[in-house]
N, C-alpha and C positions, 0 to 999 in steps of 0.2 A: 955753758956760756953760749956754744953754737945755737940751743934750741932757744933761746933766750931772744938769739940777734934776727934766728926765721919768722919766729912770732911777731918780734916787732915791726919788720918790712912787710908780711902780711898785714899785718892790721894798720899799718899808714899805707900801704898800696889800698885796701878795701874801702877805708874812711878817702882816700882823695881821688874814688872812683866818681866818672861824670854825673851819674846817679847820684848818689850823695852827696855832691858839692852843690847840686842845682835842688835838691828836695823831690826832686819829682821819681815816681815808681821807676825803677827799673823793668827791663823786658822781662816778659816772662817764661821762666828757664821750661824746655819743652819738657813731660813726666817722661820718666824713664820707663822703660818697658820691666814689668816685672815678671818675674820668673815662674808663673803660676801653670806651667805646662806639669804634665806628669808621666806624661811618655811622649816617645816618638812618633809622627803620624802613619807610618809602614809598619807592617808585619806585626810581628809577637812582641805585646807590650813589653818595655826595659829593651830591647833589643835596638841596639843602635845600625840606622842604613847606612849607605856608603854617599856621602856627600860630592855628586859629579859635578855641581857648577855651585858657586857658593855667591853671597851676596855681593853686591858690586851696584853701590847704589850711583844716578847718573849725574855731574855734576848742574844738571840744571833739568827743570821738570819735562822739557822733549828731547833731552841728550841720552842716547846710547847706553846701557846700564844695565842689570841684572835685579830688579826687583821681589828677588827672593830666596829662594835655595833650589836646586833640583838634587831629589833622590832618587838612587838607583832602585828600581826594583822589577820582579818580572810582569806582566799584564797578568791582572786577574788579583794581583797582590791584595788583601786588606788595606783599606785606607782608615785612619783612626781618627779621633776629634781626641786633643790635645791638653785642653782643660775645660772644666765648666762651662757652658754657656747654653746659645741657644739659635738656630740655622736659621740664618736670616737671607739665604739665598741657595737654592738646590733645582739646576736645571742644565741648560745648553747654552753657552756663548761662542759666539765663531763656531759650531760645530763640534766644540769641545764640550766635556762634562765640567760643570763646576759645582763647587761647593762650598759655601761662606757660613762661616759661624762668628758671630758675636759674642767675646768671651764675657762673663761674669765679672761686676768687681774691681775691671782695670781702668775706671775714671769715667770721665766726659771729659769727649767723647770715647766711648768704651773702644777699646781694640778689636779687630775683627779679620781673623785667619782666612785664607782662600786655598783652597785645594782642588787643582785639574792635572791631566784628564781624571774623572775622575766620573763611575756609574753610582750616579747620588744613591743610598740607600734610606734617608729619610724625607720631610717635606720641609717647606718654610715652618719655624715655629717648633718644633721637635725640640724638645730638650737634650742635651748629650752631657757625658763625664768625662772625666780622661779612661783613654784608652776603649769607650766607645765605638763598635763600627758605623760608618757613615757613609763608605762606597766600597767599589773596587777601582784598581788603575785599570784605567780602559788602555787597549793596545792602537795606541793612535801615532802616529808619526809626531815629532817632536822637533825641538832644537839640543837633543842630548843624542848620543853616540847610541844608546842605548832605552830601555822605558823606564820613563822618570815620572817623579812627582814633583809639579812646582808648588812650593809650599809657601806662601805668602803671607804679610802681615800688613797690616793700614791700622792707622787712626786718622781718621778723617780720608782727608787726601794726601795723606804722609803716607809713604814706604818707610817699612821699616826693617829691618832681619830679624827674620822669625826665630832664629837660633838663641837672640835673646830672651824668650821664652824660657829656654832649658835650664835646670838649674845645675850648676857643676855637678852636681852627681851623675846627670842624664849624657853631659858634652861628652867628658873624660872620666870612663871608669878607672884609669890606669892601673896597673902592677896589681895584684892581691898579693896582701903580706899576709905572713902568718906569724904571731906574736907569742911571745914565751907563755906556755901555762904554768904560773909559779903553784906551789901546795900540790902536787897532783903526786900520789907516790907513783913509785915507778915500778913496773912488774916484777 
C-alpha cells in the first residue's frame, strides 16, 4: 500500500512539473561522470594514494574552492594516465609541469583529466591506457603539507571530482573476507 501511495505522488509531482504543464523541453540534466578510470594516477597500478585535500568545489565560478583532489606522494613518483584517451596538453603552466589527457568515450564534450607538477613523459597527441606512465611528480613547492598531485577533471569549463572517475572497487577495497569452501575433504 505504502509503495502504491510513493508511486503515485511521484508521478502527479513529475506530470505537474513546470516543464510539463507548459509543453516546452526541460533543462538539460548535466551527464554524469562515468566511471571509466582503471587505476589510480600514482605509483603501482591498484594501489590506492593517501587522499591530502579532497574536492571542495567553489560556490561560484571566482569563489575559493578546491578544484580537484591532491595526492600524497614522494617527488620523482610515477604519475599514471587513468583511462583511455589521448594528451591533449603536455608542457609548462605557471612554472609548473602539466599534463592533460582527453579521455575516450565520455560524451561531448569529452572529459579531460589535468595532472601537475607533473615531468610530462609524452607529447600532445600520444595515446595512453590505464595505468599508463605519462610523467613524474616533480618536487616543486605546493599548497599540500607535503608533495602532491593535483588531480583534476573538466568538461568544458565545468570542474568536476575526478574521484568520480573510480569505480567502487578502486575507492574502497575494504575488509577481505574469506568464504567457506564447501566439498573440500579435509586431511
Amino acid at each position: 500500500m505504502c509503495v502504491k501511495r510513493y508511486a503515485a505522488l511521484f508521478l502527479t509531482l513529475l506530470l505537474a512539473s513546470p516543464a510539463s504543464a507548459t509543453g516546452a523541453p526541460s533543462a538539460p540534466v548535466p551527464s554524469p561522470v562515468p566511471a571509466v578510470a582503471r587505476s589510480w594516477p600514482l605509483g603501482v597500478p591498484g594501489a590506492r594514494p593517501p587522499v591530502v585535500r579532497a574536492w571542495d568545489p567553489p560556490p561560484t565560478a571566482y569563489a575559493r574552492g578546491h578544484r580537484g583532489v591532491d595526492l600524497a606522494a614522494p617527488a620523482g613518483a610515477p604519475v599514471r594516465a587513468v583511462a583511455v584517451g589521448r594528451v591533449s596538453f603536455a608542457g609548462r603552466v605557471a612554472g609548473r609541469g602539466v599534463i592533460s589527457v582527453e579521455l575516450t568515450g565520455t560524451g561531448t564534450p569529452p572529459l579531460r583529466t589535468t595532472y601537475e607538477p607533473v615531468r610530462p613523459l609524452l607529447r600532445k597527441g600520444d595515446e595512453v591506457t590505464p595505468g599508463r606512465l605519462i610523467g613524474t611528480l616533480e618536487p616543486t613547492a605546493s599548497h599540500c603539507r607535503t608533495t602532491c598531485l593535483h588531480w583534476g577533471l573538466r568538461r568544458a569549463g565545468a570542474y568536476l571530482n575526478p574521484l568520480l572517475l573510480l569505480p567502487p572497487w578502486l575507492l574502497d577495497r575494504g575488509p577481505s573476507r574469506l568464504l567457506p569452501v564447501l566439498g573440500v575433504p579435509l586431511p
